[in-house]
ZATORKE-883092 format. One line per 5 residues: for each residue y, z, x of C-alpha. Coordinates in nm, 3 decimals. Example, Ala and Ser with C-alpha at 12.3 -4.5 7.8 and 13.67 -1.06 7.14 Angstrom:
// ZATORKE-883092
-0.450 0.780 1.230; -0.106 0.714 1.367
This chain:
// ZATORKE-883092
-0.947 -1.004 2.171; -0.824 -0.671 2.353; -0.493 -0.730 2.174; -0.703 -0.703 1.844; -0.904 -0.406 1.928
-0.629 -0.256 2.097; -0.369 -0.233 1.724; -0.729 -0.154 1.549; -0.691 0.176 1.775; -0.335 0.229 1.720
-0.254 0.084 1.336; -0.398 0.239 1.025; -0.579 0.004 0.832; -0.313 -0.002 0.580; -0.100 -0.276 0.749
-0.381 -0.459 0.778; -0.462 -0.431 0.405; -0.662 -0.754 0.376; -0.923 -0.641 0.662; -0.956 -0.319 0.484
-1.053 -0.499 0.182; -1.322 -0.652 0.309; -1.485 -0.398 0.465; -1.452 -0.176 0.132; -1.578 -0.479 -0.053
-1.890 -0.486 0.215; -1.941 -0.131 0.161; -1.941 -0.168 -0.195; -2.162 -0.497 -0.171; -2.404 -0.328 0.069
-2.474 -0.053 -0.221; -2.531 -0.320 -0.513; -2.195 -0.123 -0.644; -2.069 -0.407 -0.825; -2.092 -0.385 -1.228
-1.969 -0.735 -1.339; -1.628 -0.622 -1.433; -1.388 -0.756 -1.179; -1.119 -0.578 -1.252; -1.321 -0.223 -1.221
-1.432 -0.354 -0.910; -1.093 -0.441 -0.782; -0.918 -0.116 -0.858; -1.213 0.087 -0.716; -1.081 -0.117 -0.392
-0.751 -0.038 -0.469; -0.856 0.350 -0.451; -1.060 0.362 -0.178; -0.772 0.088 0.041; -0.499 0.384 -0.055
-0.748 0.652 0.043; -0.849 0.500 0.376; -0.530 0.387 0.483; -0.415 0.599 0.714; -0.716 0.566 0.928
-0.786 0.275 1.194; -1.058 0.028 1.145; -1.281 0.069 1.400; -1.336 0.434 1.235; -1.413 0.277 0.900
-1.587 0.015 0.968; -1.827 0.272 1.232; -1.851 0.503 0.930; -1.942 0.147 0.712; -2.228 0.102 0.947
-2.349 0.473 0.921; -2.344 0.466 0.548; -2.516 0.141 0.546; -2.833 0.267 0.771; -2.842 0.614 0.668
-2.737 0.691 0.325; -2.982 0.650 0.058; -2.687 0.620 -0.160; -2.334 0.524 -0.218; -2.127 0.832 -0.050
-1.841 0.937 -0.213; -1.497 0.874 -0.076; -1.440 1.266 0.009; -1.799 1.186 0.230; -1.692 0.833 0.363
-1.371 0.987 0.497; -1.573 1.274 0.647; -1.771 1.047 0.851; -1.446 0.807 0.931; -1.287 1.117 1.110
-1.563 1.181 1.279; -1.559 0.783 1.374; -1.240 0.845 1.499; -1.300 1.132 1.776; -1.168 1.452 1.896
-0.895 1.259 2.069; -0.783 0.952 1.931; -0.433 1.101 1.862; -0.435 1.154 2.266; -0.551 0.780 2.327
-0.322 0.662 2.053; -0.031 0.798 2.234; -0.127 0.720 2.555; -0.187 0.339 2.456; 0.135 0.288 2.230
0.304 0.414 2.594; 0.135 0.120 2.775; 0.169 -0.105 2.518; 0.577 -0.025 2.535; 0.556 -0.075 2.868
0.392 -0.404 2.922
């Protein structure tokens, strides 16, 4: 488990595409977003997957859970990625650093 938490700290979500999927597809899912056209729905994943990629998970899925209980409405990505930096912290490039180091080291 702290292995898991620890690369959701230091990986962007982009090499773990799958997970970021599914919490896109949630987020999506949560807002009724769906429009019975799969295809649609599966490039707007695309989009937003490319878009979020160079963030970690625990941001986006923290900003998921804000935009689930506050928003009134689906936020647009320029939003989403508002609130996923803010997810993320003043110093998560610090802690990233700092972890890859002990991570090297152990």
């Amino acid at each position: 488990m702290a292995l898991t938490s620890l690369s959701e700290i230091l990986e962007p979500s982009a090499k773990r595409r799958p997970e970021l999927a599914v919490e896109i597809a949630k987020l999506f899912a949560a807002f009724n977003l769906y429009t019975g056209d799969s295809v649609k729905s599966a490039a707007q994943v695309e989009v937003w997957g490319e878009q979020l990629g160079e963030f970690p998970l625990f941001a986006i899925r923290k900003a998921y859970r804000w935009a689930v209980r506050c928003e009134g409405k689906m936020p647009s990505i320029a939003a989403f990625i508002f609130d996923v930096k803010l997810a993320m912290g003043n110093n998560i490039a610090v802690k990233r650093v700092l972890l890859t180091e002990w991570r090297n080291s152990a």
